[in-house]
N, C-alpha and C positions, 0 to 999 in steps of 0.2 A: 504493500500500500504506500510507506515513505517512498518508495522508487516510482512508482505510479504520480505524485502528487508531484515529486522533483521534473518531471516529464513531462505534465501538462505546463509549469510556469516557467519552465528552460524553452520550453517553445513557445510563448506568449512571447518570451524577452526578443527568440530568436529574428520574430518576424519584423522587426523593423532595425534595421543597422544602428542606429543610434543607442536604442535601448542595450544591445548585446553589447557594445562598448562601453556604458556606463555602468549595466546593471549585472545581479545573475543572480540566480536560485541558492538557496543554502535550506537545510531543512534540519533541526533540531528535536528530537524526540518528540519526532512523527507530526510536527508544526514546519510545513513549509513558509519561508519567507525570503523580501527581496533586498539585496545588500548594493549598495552604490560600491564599485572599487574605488571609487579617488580616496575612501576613506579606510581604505587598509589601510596603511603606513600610520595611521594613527590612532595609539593603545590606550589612550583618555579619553576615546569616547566610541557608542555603539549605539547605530544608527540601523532600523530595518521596517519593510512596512509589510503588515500583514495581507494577505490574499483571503480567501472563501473559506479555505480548503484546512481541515486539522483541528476543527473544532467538536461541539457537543451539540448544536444547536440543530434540530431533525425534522423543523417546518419548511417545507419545501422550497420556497422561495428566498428563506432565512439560512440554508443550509451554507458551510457550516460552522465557521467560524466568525460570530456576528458578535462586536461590540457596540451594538445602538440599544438602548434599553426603552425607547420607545418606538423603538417597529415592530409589536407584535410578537416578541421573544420571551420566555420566562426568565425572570431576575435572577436565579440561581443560574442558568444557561449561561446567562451574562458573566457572571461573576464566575464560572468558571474557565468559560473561555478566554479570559483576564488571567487566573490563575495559571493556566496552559501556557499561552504565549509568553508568561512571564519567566516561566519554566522551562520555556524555552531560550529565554533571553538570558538566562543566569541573573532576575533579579528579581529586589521583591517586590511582589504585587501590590502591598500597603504601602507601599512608597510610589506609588502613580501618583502623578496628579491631573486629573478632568476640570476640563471647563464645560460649559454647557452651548459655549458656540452660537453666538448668534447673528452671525453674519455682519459682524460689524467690525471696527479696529480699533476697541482696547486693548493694549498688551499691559500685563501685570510683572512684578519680577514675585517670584516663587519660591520659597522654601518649604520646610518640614510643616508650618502650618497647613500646609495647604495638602497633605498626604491625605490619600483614599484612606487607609485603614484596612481594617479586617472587612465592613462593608463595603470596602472599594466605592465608595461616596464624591460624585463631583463637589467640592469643595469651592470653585469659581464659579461665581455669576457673573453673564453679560462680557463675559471675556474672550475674545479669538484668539489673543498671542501669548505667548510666556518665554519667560528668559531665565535662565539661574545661572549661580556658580556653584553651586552644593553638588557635591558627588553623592552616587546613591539614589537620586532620585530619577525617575523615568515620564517625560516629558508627552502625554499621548493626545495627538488630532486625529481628529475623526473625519473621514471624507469618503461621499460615496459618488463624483463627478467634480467636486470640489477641488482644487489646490492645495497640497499639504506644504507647509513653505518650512525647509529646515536650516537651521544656520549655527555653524561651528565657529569660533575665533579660535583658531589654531596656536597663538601667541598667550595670551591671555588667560585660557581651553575654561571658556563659556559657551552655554548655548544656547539656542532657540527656537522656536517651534510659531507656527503661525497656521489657521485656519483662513482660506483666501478661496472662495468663492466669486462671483463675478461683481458682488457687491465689492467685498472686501478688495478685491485687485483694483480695482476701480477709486478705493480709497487709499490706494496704495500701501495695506498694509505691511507688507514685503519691507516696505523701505522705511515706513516707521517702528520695526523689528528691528532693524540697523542700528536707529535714530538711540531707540530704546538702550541698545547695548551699548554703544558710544556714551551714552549720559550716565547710564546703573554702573559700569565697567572699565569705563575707557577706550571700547573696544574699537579697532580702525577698520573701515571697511574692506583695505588692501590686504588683510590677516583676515579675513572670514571667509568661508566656505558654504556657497549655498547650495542646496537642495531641493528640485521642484519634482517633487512624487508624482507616482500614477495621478492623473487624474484624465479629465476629457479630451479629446483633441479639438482643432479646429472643424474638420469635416463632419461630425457627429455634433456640436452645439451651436445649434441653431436658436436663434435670439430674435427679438422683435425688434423694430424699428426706435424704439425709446432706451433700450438699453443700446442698440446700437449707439446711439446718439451722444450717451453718455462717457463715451469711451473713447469717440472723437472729439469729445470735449475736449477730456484729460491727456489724451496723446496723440494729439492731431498736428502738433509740430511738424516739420520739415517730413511731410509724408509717411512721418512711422506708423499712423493709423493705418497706411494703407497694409502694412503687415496682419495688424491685428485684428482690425474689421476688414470683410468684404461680402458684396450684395450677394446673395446666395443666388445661383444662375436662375434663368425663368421666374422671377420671382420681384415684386415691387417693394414688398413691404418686409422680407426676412434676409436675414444676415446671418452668416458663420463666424462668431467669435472667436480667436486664438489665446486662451490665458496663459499659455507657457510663453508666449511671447510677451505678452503685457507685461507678464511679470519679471521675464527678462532685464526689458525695456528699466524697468522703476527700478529694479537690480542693479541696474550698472549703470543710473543717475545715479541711485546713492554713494557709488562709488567702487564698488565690486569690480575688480578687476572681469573683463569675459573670461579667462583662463581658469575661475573660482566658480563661477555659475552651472552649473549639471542639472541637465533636463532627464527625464525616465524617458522620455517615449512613447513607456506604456500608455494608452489609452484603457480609461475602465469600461470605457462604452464599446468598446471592437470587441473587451475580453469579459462577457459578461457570465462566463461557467466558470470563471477563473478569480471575477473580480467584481464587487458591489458596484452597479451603476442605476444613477436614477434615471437616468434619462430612457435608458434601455429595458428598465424592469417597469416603467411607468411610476414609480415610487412603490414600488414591492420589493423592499431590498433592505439587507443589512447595512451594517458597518464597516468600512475599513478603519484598519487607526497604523499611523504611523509612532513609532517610538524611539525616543531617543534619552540618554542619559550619558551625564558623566560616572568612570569606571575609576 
């Protein structure tokens, strides 16, 4: 079964060049997960995002490793499949800390108050970003077409985690992540390492004409809109958004060297037997969660 599960997400990676360069399957007692390589070479910190696949969760649409506690899952399911991956991750489960994500761009800085516990309890309200220096703790967003936005200060060894949606990209949370760490840390943006996880791609999110609009607001300068938005063919009033671009884009304003920035590739919506998508399940769907900690 672990060789089965390593098999369907080594070929999810496969199918698009980008991804097999950046990404690859690792699978820890019997929880497959997806590991960026730029961040081997460094042993203070461990970064991986969860797939479907290696959970307890056995409603069909939720199967089976679903971290959303309100799609329609039991709270024990939850909180085991929490316990699992962490199990897999070599850490402890009561040291997560959740936010409840609300599509907006607060970022909080984080410590031991803010630990799940034995109920594995979101602890943050109204919060999308988080930043620590505390080792030990594991930093977890949830995204099921959303943007997981990760950020390493390699100098410094902070980190941070960002929920980025089309709202939040659009608020450029990404870059007030940065802002965050530069003010709590010192941190410089030419020492951080960013991470843009599975999420949707451009060909798969399609958007209406008001979101479009607002996105040529915000990056409509010297043509870069034209990356990120474009009219969707046969069509007056719909548009295909690109967030891994956006978020590029607001990336390497804030000063992120390109050489630092790392895209998945993965699409959730292409890989939807592999990977939580809303767009593709209609909103019948789990959780992903990305996680990350200092070790």
């Amino acid at each position: 079964m672990v060789e089965k599960y390593k098999e369907k997400v080594e070929y999810m990676i496969k199918r698009r060049e980008m991804s097999s360069k950046e990404c690859y399957c690792e699978v820890n007692k019997g929880v497959p997960m997806i590991r960026f390589r730029c961040l081997d070479g460094y042993d203070f910190v461990s970064l991986a995002f969860s797939t479907r696949l290696g959970g307890v969760t056995d409603k069909d649409y939720l199967s089976s490793l679903n971290f959303g506690w309100d799609r329609g899952d039991k709270e024990e399911n939850v909180r085991e499949n929490y316990r699992r991956m962490c199990k897999a991750l070599g850490t402890d489960y009561k040291k997560l800390i959740l936010s409840d994500q609300v599509h907006g761009d607060k970022i909080e800085y984080v410590d031991e108050r803010y630990a799940a516990g034995e109920k594995i309890e979101k602890k943050l309200k109204g919060v999308d970003g988080m930043v620590t220096d505390k080792k030990g703790l594991t930093l977890a967003t949830s995204f099921a077409d959303c943007v997981p936005l990760f950020f390493i200060d390699t100098v410094g060894k902070v980190i941070g985690s960002s929920h980025s949606g089309w709202r939040g990209t659009v608020a450029r949370i990404g870059q007030k992540t940065i802002k965050k760490m530069a003010e709590q840390f010192g941190s410089r943006p030419e020492d951080i390492i960013c991470i843009i996880g599975p999420s949707i791609c451009r060909k798969c999110y399609e958007v209406s004409e008001d979101v479009a609009i607002e996105f040529i607001k915000e990056f409509g300068r010297n043509g870069i809109a034209e990356n990120i938005v474009m009219r969707k063919p046969e069509t007056e009033d719909k548009f295909l958004l690109n967030l891994w671009e956006a978020n590029r884009v607001q990336l390497s304003d804030a000063g992120v060297p390109d050489k630092n920035i790392h895209i998945s590739g993965i699409c959730t919506c292409c890989n939807p037997d592999i990977l939580y998508s809303h767009r593709a399940s209609r909103g019948k769907r789990g959780n992903l969660n990305g996680f990350i900690r200092l070790t």
